[in-house]
C-alpha positions as CSV (number, residue, x, y, z in Angstrom):
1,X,-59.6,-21.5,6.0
2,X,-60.1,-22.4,9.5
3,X,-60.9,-20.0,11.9
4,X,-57.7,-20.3,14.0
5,X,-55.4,-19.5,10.8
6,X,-57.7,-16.6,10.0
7,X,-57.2,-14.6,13.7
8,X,-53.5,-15.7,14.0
9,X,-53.4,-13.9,10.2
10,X,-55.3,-10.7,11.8
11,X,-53.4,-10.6,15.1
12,X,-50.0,-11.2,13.9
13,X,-50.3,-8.4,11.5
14,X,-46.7,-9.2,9.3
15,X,-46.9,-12.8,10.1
16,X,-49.5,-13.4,7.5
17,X,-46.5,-13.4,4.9
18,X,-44.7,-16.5,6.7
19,X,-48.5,-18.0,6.7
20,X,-48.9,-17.6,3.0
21,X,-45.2,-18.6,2.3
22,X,-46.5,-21.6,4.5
23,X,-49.3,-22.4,2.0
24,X,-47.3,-22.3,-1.4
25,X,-44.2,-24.0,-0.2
26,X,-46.7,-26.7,1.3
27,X,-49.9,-27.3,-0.1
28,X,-49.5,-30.5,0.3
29,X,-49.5,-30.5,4.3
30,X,-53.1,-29.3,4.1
31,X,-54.9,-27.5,7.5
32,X,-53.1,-29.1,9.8
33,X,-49.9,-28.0,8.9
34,X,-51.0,-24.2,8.8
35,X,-52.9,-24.3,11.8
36,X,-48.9,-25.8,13.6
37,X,-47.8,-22.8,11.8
38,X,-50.6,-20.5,13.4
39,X,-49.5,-21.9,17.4
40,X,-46.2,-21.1,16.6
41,X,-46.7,-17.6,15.8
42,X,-48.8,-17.2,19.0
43,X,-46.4,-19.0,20.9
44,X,-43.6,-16.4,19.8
45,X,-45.6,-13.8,20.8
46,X,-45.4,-12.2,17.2
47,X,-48.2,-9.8,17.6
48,X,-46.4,-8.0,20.0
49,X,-43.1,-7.6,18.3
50,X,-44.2,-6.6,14.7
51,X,-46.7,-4.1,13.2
52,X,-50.3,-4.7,12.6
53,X,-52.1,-5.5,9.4
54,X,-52.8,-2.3,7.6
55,X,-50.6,-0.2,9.6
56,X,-47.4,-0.2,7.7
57,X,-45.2,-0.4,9.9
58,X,-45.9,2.9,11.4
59,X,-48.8,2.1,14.2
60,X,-49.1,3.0,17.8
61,X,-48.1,-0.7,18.5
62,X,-45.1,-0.4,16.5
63,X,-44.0,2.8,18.1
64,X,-44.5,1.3,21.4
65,X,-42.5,-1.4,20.7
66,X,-39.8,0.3,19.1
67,X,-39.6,2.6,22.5
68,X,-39.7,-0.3,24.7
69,X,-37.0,-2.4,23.6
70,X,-34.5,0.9,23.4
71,X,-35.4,1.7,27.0
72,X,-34.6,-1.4,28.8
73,X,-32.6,-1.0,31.9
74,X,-29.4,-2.1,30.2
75,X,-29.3,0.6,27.4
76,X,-30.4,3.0,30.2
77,X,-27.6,2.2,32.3
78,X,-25.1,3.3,29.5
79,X,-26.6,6.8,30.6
80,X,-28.1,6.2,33.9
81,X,-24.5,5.6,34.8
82,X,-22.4,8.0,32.6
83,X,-20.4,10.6,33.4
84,X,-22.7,13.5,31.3
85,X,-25.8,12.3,33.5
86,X,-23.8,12.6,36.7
87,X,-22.4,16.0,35.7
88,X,-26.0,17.5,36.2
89,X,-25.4,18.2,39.5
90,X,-24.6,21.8,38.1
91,X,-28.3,22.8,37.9
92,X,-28.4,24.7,41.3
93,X,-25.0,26.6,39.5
94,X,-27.3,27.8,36.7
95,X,-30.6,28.4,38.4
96,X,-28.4,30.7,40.8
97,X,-26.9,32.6,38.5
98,X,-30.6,32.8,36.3
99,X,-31.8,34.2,40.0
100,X,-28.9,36.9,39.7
101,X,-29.4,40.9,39.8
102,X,-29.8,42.4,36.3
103,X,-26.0,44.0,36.9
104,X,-25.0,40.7,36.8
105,X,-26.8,39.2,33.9
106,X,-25.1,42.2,31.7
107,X,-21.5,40.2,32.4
108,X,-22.8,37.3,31.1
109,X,-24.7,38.5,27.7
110,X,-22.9,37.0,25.0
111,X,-22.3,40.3,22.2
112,X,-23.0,38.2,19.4
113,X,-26.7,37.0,20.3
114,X,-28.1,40.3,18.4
115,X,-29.0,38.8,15.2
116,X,-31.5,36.5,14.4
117,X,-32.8,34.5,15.7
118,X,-31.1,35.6,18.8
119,X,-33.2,38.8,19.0
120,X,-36.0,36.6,19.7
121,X,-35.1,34.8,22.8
122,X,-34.4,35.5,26.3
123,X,-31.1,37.4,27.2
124,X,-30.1,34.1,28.6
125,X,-31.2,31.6,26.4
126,X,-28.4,29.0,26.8
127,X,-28.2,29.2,30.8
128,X,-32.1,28.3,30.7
129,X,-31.4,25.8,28.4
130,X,-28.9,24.4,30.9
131,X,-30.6,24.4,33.7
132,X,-33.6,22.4,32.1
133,X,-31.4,20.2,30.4
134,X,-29.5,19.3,33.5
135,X,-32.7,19.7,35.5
136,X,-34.4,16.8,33.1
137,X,-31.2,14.6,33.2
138,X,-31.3,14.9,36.7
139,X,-34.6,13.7,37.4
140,X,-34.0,10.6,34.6
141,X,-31.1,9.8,37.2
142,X,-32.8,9.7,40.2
143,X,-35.8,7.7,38.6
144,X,-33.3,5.0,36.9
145,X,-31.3,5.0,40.6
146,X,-34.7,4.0,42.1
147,X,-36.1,1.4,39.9
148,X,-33.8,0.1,37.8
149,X,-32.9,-3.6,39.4
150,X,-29.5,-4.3,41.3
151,X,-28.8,-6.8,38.8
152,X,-28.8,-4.7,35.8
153,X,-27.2,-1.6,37.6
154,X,-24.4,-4.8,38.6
155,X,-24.0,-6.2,35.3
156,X,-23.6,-5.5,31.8
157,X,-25.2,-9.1,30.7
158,X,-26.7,-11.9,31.9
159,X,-23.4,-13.9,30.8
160,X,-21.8,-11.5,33.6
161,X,-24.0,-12.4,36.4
162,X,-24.1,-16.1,35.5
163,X,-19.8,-15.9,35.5
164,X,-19.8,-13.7,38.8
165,X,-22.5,-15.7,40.9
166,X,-23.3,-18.9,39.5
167,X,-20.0,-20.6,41.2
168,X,-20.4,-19.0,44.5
169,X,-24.3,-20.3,44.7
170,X,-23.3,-23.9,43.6
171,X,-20.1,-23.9,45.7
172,X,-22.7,-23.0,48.9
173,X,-26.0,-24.9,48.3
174,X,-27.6,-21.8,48.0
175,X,-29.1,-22.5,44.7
176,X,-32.6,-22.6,45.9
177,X,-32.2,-18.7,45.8
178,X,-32.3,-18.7,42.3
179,X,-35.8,-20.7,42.3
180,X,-37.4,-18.7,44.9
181,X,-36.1,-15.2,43.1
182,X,-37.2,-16.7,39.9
183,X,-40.3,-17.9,40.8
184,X,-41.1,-14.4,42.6
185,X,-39.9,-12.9,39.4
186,X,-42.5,-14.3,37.8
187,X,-44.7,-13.9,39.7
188,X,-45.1,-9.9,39.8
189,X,-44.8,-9.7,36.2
190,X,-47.5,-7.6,34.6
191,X,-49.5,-8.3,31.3
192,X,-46.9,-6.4,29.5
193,X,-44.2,-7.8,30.6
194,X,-44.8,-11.3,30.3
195,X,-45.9,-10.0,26.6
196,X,-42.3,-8.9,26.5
197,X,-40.6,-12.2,27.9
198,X,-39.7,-14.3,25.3
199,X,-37.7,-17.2,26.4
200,X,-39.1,-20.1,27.5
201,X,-40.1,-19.8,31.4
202,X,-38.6,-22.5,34.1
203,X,-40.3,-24.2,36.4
204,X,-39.0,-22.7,39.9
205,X,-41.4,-25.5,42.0
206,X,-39.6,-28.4,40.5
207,X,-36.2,-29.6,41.3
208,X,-32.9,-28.2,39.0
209,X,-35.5,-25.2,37.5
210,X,-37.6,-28.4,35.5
211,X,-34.7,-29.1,33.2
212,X,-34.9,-31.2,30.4
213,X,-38.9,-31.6,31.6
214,X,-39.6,-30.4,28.1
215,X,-38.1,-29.6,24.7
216,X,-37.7,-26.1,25.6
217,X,-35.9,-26.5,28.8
218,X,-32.9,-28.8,28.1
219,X,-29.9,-27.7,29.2
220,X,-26.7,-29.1,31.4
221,X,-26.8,-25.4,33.3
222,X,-30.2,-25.1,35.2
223,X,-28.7,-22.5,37.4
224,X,-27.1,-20.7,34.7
225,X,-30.3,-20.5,32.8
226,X,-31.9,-19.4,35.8
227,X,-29.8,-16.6,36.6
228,X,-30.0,-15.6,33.1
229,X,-33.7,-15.7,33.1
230,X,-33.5,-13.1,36.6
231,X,-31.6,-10.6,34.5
232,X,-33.7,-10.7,31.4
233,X,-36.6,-10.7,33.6
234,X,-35.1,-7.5,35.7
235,X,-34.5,-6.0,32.5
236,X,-38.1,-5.5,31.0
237,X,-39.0,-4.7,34.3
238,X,-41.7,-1.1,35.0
239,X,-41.9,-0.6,30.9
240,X,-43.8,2.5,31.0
241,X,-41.2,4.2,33.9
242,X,-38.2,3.0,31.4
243,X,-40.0,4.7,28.5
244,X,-40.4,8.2,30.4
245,X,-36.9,7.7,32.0
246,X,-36.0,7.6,28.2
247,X,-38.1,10.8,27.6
248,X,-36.2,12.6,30.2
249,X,-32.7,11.7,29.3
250,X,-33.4,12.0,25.8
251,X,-34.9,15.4,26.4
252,X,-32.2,16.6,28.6
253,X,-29.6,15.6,26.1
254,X,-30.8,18.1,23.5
255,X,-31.3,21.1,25.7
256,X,-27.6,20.8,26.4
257,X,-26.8,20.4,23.1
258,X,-28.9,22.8,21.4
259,X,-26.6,26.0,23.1
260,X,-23.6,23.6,22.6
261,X,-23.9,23.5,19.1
262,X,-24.9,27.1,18.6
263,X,-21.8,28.0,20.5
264,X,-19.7,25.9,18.1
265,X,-20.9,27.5,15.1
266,X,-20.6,31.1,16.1
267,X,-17.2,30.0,17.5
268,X,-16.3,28.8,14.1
269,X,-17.6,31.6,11.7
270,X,-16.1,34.6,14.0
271,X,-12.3,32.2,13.6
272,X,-13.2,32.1,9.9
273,X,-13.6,35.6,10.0
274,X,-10.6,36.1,10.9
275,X,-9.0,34.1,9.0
276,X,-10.6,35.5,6.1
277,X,-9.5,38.9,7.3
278,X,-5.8,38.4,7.2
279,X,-5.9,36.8,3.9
């Protein structure tokens, strides 16, 4: 086997199966037709989207994938910009009243905390938990606020921006704003990132975006394609601040929930108490 099929095999991890599917369903085609097969794969960028030979599915790279694509900017604007994230403005209320006089704190002991594993934690277990939950979500907020681009904090899609700007940059001549974001775009985008980007890039230095100069790049909207290429660009943008803004929201979610749902249960054993009592 040449030597090309044998590293595209070793780096693409679970693209060896579509090379050995390649092989029986076309023996006939010889090297040439697996070593196309081999570019392809490379091309795609396969090694970075699927696990690696031997891990099963469960490696470091896998993991960091699986975080990255569930912490670009557009699901993080689902909380970024949610009413529960902006409600954690209420952490000074509970760090003032965990600052309180003891006298206080007796008022807001809940009686039936006694048992286990109640006995175990602090007095005021749940206000700490809300303060730190709100504390965390509040931090993911301000983080997203400050990095996460105009154009995904704008829009919901890329098919939004291209309806909301596209006619008003035509309509103007100002098109050549598109190429020059685009091409800066580009330009600043890390090793990761351009791992990441998987669309065929444009060609900002060449008139209408280098449409229809290759296979990849025909299309009848250069400056729709370009503008969607900004957003998807925007939205794999700072991967490693997305994945601990993700942390941090994620985190601060189950703080608040964990006394939420301990609430909810003692609320609904003492009503079936009684209930149970009456009967």
């Amino acid at each position: 086997m040449p030597r090309e099929l044998e590293g595209a095999e070793a780096d693409i991890g679970s693209g060896s199966r579509l090379l050995a599917a390649a092989r029986k369903s076309r023996p006939q085609a010889g090297k040439s037709f697996l070593q196309d097969v081999a570019r392809i794969l490379r091309a795609l960028n396969l090694r970075h989207k699927l696990p690696q030979a031997g891990t099963k599915g469960r490696g470091f790279g896998y993991h960091t994938h699986w975080l990255e694509t569930r912490s670009r900017w557009s699901k993080l604007r689902e909380l970024g910009q949610s009413h529960l994230v902006r409600s954690s403005v209420l952490m000074p209320v509970f760090g003032y009243l965990l600052l309180l006089n003891e006298n206080v704190h007796h008022y807001l002991i809940i009686q039936y905390d006694a048992g286990w594993p109640f006995n175990y934690l602090p007095t005021m277990w749940r206000v700490w938990m809300l303060f730190y939950g709100s504390f965390l979500l509040a931090t993911g907020s301000i983080l997203f606020a400050w990095r996460c681009p105009a154009e995904i904090k704008q829009y919901a899609s890329p098919f939004s921006l291209v309806d909301a700007e596209r006619p008003h940059l035509t309509a103007h001549s100002r098109t050549q704003q598109v190429a020059d974001k685009l091409k800066a775009l580009y330009s600043s985008m890390s090793t990761w990132e351009s791992s990441i980007f998987v669309l065929p890039r444009l060609k900002p230095d060449l008139p209408n975006l280098g449409a229809g100069t290759s296979p990849d790049l025909q299309t009848s909207d250069q400056w729709g394609l370009g503008l969607i290429h900004i957003w998807t660009v925007n939205d794999i943008k700072c991967p490693r601040l997305r994945i601990i803004t993700l942390f941090l929201f994620w985190a601060g979610l189950v703080l608040l929930a964990i006394p939420a749902g301990f609430t909810f249960l003692q609320v609904s054993l003492l009503l079936a108490k009684h209930v149970l009592a009456r009967i």
